[in-house]
C-alpha positions, 0 to 999 in steps of 0.5 A: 862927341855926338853934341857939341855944347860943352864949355869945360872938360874937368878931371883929377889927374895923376899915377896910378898907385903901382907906377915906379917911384921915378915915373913923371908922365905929361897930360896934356888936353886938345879941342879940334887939334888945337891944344888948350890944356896942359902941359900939365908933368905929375909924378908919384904921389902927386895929383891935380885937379884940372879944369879946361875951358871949351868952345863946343869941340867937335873933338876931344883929344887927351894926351899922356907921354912918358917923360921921366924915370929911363934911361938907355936901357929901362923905362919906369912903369907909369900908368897915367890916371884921368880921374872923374872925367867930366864934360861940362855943358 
C-alpha cells in the first residue's frame, strides 16, 4: 500500500455458491504481521460483513484456510469470497 492512511479494511465474506455443501473456510485479517481480524469460520450459505480497524499498515495480509469438510482421503471444494473489499481512509 503505496499510502499509508487507512483507518478500516470492510468487506462481506463467505463461499462461493459452488463450494461443497460441507465446506467451512477461516478468513482472517493481519496489518504489518500482527493479526487484527478474525478468526472469522463461514460455511455454505452464510456470510458476514466485516469491519477491521486499521492504524495506517504499510501491509495488508488476508488469510483463508480450509478448515472443515475432509477427511483422510477427500477435501470439500471451497472457494473463499471477499466481497466488496474496501480500504478505508
Amino acid at each position: 500500500m503505496s499510502s499509508r492512511r487507512f483507518s478500516k479494511f470492510t468487506a462481506v465474506i463467505g463461499l462461493a455458491d459452488d463450494s461443497g455443501s460441507a465446506a467451512k473456510v477461516q478468513f482472517e485479517v493481519a496489518a504489518d504481521g500482527v493479526p487484527v481480524g478474525g478468526p472469522y469460520v463461514m460455511t455454505l450459505g452464510k456470510h458476514e460483513a466485516i469491519s477491521v480497524s486499521l492504524s495506517n499498515p504499510v501491509k495488508l495480509k488476508l488469510t483463508t484456510t480450509n478448515v472443515g469438510g475432509c477427511n483422510d482421503y477427500y477435501v470439500e471444494n471451497a472457494t473463499a469470497v471477499w466481497g466488496d473489499a474496501k480500504l478505508v481512509r
